[in-house]
C-alpha positions as CSV (number, residue, x, y, z in Angstrom):
1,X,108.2,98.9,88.6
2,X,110.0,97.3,91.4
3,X,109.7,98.0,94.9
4,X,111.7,98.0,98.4
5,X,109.3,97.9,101.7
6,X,111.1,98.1,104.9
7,X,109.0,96.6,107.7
8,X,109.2,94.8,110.3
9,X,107.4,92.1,112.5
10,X,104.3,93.1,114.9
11,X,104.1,96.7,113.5
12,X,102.0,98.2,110.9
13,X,103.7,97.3,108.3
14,X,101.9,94.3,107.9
15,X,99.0,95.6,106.0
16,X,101.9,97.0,103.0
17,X,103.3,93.3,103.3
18,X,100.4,91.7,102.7
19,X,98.9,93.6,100.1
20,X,102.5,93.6,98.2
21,X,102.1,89.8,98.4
22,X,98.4,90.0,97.4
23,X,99.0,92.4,94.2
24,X,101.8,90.0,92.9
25,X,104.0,92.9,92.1
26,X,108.2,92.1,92.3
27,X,109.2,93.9,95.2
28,X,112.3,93.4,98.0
29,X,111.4,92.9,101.8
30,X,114.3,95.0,103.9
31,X,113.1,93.2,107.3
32,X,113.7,95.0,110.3
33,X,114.8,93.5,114.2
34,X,111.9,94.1,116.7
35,X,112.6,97.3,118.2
36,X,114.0,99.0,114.7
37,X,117.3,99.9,116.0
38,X,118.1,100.7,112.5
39,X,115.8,103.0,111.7
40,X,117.9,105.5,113.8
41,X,120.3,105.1,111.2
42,X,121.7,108.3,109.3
43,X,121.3,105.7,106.6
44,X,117.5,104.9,107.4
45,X,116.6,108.7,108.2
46,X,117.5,109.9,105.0
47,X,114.6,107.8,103.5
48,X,112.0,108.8,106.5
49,X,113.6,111.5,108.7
50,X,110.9,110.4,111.5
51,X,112.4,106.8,111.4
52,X,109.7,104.9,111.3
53,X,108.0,102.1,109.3
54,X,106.9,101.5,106.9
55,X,109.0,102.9,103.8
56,X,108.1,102.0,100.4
57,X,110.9,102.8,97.9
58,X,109.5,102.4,94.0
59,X,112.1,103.8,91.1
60,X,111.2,107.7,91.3
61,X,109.4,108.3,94.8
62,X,109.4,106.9,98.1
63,X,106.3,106.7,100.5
64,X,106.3,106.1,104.2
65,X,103.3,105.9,106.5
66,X,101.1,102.9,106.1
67,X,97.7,104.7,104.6
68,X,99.7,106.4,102.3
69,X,102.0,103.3,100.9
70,X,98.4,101.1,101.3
71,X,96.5,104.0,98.9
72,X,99.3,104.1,96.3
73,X,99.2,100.3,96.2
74,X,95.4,100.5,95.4
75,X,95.6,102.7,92.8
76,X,98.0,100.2,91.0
């Protein structure tokens, strides 16, 4: 399964990061600017209508919220 996990710098998305790059799974990194401008997106608020970080997009299902993406990453 492949991943997306939009982050960005200095927020809590770092924990997902790192334990994406700990797990060794293939996974894309949508980095975004300081601030998050475009997570007011129409684009962005269809994935997480509170536009915020993280989102984790798999094949079938998309997570957002840090303890959530962080739980399903343990369980895999």
């Amino acid at each position: 399964m492949h991943y997306t996990l939009h982050a960005a710098p200095g927020s809590c998305s770092f924990a997902p990061h790192i334990v994406m790059e700990e797990i060794g799974r293939p996974y894309s990194l949508a980095l975004m600017s300081p601030g998050h401008p475009e997570a007011k997106t129409d684009e962005f608020r269809r994935l997480n209508p509170k536009g915020r970080i993280p989102v984790l997009i798999a094949e079938n299902f998309t997570l957002t919220e840090a303890p959530a993406i962080l739980f399903h990453l343990g369980l895999t």
